[in-house]
MDAnalysis code that builds the backbone (N, CA, C; Angstrom):
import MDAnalysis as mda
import numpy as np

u = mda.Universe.empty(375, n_residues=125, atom_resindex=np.repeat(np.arange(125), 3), trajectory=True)
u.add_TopologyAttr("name", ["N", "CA", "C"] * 125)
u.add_TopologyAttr("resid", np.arange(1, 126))
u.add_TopologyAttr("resname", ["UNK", "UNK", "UNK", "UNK", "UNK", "UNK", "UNK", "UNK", "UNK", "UNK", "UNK", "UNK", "UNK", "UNK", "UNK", "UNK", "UNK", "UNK", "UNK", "UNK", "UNK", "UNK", "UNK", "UNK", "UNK", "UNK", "UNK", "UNK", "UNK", "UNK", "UNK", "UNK", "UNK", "UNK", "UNK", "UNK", "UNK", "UNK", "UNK", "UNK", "UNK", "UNK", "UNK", "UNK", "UNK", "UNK", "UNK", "UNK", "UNK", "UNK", "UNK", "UNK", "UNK", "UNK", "UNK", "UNK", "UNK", "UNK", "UNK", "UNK", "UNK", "UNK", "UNK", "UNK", "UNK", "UNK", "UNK", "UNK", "UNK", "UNK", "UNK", "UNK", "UNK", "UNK", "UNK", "UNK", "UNK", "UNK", "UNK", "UNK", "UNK", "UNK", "UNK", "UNK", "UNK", "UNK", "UNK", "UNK", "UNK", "UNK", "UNK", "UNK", "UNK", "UNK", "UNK", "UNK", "UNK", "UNK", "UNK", "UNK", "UNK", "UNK", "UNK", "UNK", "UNK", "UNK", "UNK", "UNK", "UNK", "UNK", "UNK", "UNK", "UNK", "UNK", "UNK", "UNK", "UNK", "UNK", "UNK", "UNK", "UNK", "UNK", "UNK", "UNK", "UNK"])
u.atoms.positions = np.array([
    [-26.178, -20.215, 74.865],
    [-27.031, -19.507, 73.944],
    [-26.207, -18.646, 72.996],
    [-25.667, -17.854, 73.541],
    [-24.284, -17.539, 72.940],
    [-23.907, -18.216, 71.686],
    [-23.491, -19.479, 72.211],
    [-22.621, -20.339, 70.897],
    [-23.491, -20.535, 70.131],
    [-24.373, -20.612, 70.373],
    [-25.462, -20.895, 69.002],
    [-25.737, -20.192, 68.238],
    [-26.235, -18.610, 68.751],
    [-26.186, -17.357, 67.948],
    [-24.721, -17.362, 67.280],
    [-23.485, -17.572, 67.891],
    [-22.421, -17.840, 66.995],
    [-22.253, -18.524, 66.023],
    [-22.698, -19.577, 66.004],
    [-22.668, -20.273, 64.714],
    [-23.754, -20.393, 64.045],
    [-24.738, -19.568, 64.072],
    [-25.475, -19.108, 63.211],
    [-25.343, -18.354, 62.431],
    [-24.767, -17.090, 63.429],
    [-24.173, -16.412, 62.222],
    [-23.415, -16.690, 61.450],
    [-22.415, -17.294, 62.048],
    [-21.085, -17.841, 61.317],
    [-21.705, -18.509, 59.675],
    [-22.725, -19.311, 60.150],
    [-23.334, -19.923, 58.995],
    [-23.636, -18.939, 58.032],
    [-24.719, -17.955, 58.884],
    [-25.239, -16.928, 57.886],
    [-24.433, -16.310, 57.048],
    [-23.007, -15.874, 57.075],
    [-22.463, -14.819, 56.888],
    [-21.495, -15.743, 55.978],
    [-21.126, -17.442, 56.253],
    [-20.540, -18.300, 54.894],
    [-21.450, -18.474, 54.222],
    [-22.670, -18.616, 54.391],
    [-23.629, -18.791, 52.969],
    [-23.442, -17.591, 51.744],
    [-23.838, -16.021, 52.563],
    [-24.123, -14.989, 52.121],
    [-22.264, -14.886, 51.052],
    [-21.496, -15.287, 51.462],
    [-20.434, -15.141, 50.679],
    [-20.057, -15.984, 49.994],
    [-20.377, -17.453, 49.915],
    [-20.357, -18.570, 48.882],
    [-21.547, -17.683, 47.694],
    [-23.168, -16.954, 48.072],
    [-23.619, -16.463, 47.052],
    [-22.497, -15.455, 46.507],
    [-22.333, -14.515, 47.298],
    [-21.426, -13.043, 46.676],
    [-20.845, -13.461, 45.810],
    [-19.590, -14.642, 45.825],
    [-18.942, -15.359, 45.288],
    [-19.582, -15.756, 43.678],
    [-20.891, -16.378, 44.074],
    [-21.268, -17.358, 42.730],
    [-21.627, -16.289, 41.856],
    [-22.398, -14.838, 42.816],
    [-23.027, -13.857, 41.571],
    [-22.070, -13.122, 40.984],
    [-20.568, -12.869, 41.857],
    [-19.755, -12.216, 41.201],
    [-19.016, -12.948, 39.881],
    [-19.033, -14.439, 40.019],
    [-18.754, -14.578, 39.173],
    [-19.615, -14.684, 37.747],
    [-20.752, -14.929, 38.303],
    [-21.769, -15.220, 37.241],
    [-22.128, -13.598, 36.134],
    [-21.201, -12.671, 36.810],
    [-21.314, -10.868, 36.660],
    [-20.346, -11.235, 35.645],
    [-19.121, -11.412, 35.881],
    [-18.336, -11.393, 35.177],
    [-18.581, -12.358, 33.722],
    [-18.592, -13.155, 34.161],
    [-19.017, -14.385, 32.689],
    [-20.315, -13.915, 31.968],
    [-21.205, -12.905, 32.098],
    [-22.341, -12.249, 31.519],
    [-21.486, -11.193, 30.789],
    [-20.331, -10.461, 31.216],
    [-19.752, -9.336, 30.766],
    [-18.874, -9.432, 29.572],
    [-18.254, -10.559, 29.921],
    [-16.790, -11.261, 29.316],
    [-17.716, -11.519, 27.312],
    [-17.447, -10.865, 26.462],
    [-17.731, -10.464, 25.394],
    [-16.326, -11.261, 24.678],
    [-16.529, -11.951, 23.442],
    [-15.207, -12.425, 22.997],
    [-15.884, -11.816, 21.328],
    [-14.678, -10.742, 20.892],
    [-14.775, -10.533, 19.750],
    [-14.065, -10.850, 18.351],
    [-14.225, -10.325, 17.142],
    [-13.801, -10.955, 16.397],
    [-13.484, -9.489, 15.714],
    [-12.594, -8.843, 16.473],
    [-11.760, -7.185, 15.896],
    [-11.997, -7.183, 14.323],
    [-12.236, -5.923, 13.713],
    [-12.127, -5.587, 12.066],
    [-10.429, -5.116, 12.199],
    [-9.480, -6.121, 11.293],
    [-8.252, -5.454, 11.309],
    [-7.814, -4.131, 11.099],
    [-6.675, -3.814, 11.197],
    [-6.453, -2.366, 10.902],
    [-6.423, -1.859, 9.169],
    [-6.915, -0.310, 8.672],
    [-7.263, -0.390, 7.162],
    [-5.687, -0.889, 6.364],
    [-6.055, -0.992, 5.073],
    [-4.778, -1.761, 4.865],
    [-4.350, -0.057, 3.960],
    [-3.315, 0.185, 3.606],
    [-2.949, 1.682, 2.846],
    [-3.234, 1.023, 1.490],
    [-3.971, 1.602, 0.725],
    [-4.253, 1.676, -0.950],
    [-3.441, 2.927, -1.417],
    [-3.139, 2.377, -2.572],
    [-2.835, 3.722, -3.850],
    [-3.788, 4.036, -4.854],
    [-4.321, 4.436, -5.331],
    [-5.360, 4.430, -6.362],
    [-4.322, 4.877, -7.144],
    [-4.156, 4.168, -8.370],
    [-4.277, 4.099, -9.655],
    [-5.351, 5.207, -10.508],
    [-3.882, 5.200, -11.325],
    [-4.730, 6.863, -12.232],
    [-6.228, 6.108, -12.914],
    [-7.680, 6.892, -12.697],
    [-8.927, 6.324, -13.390],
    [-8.781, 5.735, -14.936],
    [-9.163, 4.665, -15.179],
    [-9.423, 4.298, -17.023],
    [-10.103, 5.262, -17.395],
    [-10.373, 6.398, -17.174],
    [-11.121, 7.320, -18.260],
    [-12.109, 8.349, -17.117],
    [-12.063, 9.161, -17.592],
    [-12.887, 10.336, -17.141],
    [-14.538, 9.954, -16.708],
    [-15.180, 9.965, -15.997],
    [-16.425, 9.842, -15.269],
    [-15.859, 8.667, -14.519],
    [-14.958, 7.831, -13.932],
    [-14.622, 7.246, -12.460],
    [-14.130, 7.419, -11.500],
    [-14.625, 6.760, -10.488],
    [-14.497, 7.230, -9.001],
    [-13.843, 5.514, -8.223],
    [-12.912, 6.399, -7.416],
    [-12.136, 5.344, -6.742],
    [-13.184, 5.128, -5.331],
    [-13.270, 3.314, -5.259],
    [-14.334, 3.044, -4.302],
    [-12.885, 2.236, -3.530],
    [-12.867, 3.246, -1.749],
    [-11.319, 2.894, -1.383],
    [-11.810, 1.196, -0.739],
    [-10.770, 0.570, -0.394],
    [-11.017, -0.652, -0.155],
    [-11.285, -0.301, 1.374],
    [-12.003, -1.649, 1.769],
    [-12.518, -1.985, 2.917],
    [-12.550, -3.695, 3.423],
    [-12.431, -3.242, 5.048],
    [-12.872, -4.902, 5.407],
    [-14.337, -5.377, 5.194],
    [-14.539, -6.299, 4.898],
    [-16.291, -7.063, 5.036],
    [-15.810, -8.629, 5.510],
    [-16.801, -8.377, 6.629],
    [-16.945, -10.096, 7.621],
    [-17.521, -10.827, 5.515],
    [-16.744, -11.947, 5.765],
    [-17.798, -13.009, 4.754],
    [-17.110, -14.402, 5.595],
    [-18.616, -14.883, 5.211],
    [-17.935, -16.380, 5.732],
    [-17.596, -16.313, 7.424],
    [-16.171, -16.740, 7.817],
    [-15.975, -17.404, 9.237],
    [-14.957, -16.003, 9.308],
    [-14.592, -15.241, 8.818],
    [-13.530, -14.265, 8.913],
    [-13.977, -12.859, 8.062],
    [-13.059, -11.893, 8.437],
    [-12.263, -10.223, 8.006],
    [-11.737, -11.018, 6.549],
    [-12.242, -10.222, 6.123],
    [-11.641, -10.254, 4.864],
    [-11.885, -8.806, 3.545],
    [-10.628, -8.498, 2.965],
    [-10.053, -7.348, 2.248],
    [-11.118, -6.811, 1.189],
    [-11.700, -6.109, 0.759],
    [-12.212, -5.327, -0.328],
    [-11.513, -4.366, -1.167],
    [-10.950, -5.098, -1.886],
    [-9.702, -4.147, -2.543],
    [-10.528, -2.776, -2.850],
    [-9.859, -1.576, -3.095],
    [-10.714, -0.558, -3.469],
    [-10.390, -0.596, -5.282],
    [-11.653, -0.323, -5.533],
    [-11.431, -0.157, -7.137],
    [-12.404, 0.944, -8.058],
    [-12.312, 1.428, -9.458],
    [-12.652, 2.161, -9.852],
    [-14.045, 1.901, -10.278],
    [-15.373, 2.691, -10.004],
    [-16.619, 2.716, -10.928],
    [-17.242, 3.741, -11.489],
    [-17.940, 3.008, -12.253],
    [-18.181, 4.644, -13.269],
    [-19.752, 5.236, -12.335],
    [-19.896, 5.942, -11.916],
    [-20.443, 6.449, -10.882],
    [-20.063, 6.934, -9.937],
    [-21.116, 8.479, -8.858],
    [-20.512, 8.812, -7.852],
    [-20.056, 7.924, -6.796],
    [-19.492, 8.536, -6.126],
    [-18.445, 7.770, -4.631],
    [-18.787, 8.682, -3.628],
    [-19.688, 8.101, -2.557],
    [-19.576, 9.004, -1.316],
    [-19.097, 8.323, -0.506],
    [-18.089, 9.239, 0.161],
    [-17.371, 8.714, 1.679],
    [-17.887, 7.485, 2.218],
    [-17.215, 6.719, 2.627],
    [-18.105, 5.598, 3.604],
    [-18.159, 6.747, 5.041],
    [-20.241, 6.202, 5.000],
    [-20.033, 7.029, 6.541],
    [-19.889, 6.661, 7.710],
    [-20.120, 7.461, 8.596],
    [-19.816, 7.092, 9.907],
    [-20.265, 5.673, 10.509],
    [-19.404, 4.868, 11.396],
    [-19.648, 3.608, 11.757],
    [-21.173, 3.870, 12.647],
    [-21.616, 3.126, 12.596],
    [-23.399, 2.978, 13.578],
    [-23.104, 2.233, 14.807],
    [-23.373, 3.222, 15.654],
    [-23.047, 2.271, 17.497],
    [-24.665, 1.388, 17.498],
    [-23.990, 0.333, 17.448],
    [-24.721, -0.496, 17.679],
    [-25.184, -1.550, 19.339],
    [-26.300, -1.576, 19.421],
    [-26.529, -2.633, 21.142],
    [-26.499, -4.088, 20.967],
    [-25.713, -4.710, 21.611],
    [-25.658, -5.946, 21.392],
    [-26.797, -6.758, 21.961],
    [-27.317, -7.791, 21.021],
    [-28.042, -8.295, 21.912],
    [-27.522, -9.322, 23.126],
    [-28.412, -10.194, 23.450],
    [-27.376, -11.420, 24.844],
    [-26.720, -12.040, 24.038],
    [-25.786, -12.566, 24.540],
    [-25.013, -13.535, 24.125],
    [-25.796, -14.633, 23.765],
    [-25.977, -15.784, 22.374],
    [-26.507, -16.872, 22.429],
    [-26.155, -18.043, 23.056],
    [-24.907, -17.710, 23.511],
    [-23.974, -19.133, 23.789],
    [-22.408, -18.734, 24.174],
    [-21.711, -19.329, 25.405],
    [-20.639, -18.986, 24.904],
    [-19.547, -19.463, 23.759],
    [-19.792, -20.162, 22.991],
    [-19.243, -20.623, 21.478],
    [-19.651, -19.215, 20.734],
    [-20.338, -18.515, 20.667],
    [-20.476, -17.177, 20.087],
    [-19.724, -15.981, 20.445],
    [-19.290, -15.162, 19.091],
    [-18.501, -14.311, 19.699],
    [-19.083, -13.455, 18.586],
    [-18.649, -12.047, 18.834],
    [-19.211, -10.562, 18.569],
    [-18.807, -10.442, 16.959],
    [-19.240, -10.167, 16.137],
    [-18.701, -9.846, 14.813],
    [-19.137, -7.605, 14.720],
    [-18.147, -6.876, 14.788],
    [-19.318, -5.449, 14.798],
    [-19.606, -5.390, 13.691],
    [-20.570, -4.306, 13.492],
    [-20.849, -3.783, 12.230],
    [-20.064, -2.850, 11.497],
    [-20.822, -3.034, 10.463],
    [-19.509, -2.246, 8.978],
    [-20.281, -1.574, 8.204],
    [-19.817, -0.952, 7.076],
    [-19.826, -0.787, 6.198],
    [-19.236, -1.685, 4.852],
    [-20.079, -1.758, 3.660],
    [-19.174, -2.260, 2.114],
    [-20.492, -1.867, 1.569],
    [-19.586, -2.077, 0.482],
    [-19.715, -1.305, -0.842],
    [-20.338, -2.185, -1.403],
    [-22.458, -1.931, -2.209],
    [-22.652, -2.547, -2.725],
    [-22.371, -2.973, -4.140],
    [-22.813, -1.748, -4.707],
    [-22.144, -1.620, -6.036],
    [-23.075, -0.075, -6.518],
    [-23.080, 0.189, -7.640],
    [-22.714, 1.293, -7.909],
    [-24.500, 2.429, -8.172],
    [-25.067, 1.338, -7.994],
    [-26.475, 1.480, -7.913],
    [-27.040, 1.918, -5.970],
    [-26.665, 1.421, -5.710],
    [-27.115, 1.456, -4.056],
    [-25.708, 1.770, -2.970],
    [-24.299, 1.896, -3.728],
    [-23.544, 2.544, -3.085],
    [-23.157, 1.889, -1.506],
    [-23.171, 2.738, -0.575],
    [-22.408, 1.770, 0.820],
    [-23.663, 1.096, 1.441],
    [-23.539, -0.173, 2.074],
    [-24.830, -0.409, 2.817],
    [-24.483, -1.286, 3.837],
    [-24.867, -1.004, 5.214],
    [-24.397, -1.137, 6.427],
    [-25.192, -2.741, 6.652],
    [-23.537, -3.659, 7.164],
    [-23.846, -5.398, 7.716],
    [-23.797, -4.811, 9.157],
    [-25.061, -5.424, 9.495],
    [-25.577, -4.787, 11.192],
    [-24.417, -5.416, 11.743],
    [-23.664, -5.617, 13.182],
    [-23.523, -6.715, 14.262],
    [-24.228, -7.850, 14.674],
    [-22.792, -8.883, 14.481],
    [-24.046, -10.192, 14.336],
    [-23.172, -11.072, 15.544],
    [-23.873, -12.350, 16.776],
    [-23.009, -12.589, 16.619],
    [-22.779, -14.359, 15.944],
    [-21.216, -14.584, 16.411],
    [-21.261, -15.995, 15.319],
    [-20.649, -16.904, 15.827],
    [-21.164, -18.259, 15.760],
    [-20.801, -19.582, 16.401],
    [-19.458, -19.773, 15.748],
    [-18.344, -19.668, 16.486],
    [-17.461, -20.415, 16.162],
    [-16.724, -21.740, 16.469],
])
C-alpha cells in the first residue's frame, strides 16, 4: 500500500513540475518585450536665425516607416516651445511575437500646431 501511495505521489509531484515548468516559461515569453530603442539625441549647432522673428525648432528622432529616423532641427518664423515631457505610456498585449515595441515621442508639426505626441505603437517586423 505503501508503494502505491509512493508512486502516486511521485506522479503527483512530476506532473505539478512539468506544469511549474510550462507556466514559468509561458511567464517569461509574456514578459520578454523586443524593442525598437529611439537612438541617442544627435548634438546640433543652430546657425545664426535668417532674420529677426525665428526660432530654432532643435532636431529630433521620429519613427517613419520601418525605422528612427533624424529631424534635423531648423529655423521657423514662429514661437518654439520646449519639446515636453515624454508621456509614460501602457502597453497594450503583444499582437504577435513578429511585433516589437516602437515608444512614444514627440515631433514637430509645424508651426501652426507646434509639438504633437506619436502614441506607442507596436510594429510587425
Amino acid at each position: 500500500m505503501q508503494t502505491r501511495f509512493r508512486r502516486r505521489l511521485s506522479a503527483s509531484l512530476s506532473c505539478a513540475l512539468v506544469v511549474a515548468a510550462v507556466c514559468a516559461g509561458m511567464a517569461r515569453a509574456e514578459t520578454l518585450i523586443v524593442e525598437r530603442p529611439m537612438p541617442a539625441p544627435m548634438v546640433e549647432h543652430a546657425p545664426p536665425p535668417p532674420s529677426a522673428g525665428y526660432n530654432w525648432v532643435p532636431g529630433h528622432w521620429v519613427w517613419r516607416g520601418f525605422e528612427w529616423t533624424w529631424a534635423p532641427g531648423h529655423y521657423v518664423q514662429a514661437a518654439v516651445a520646449p519639446m515636453p515631457a515624454v508621456i509614460v505610456e501602457t502597453r497594450p498585449p503583444r499582437p504577435s511575437p513578429e511585433h516589437v515595441w516602437v515608444q512614444g515621442h514627440w515631433g514637430w508639426h509645424d508651426e501652426r500646431h507646434g509639438w504633437s505626441w506619436n502614441p506607442g505603437m507596436w510594429f510587425h517586423h
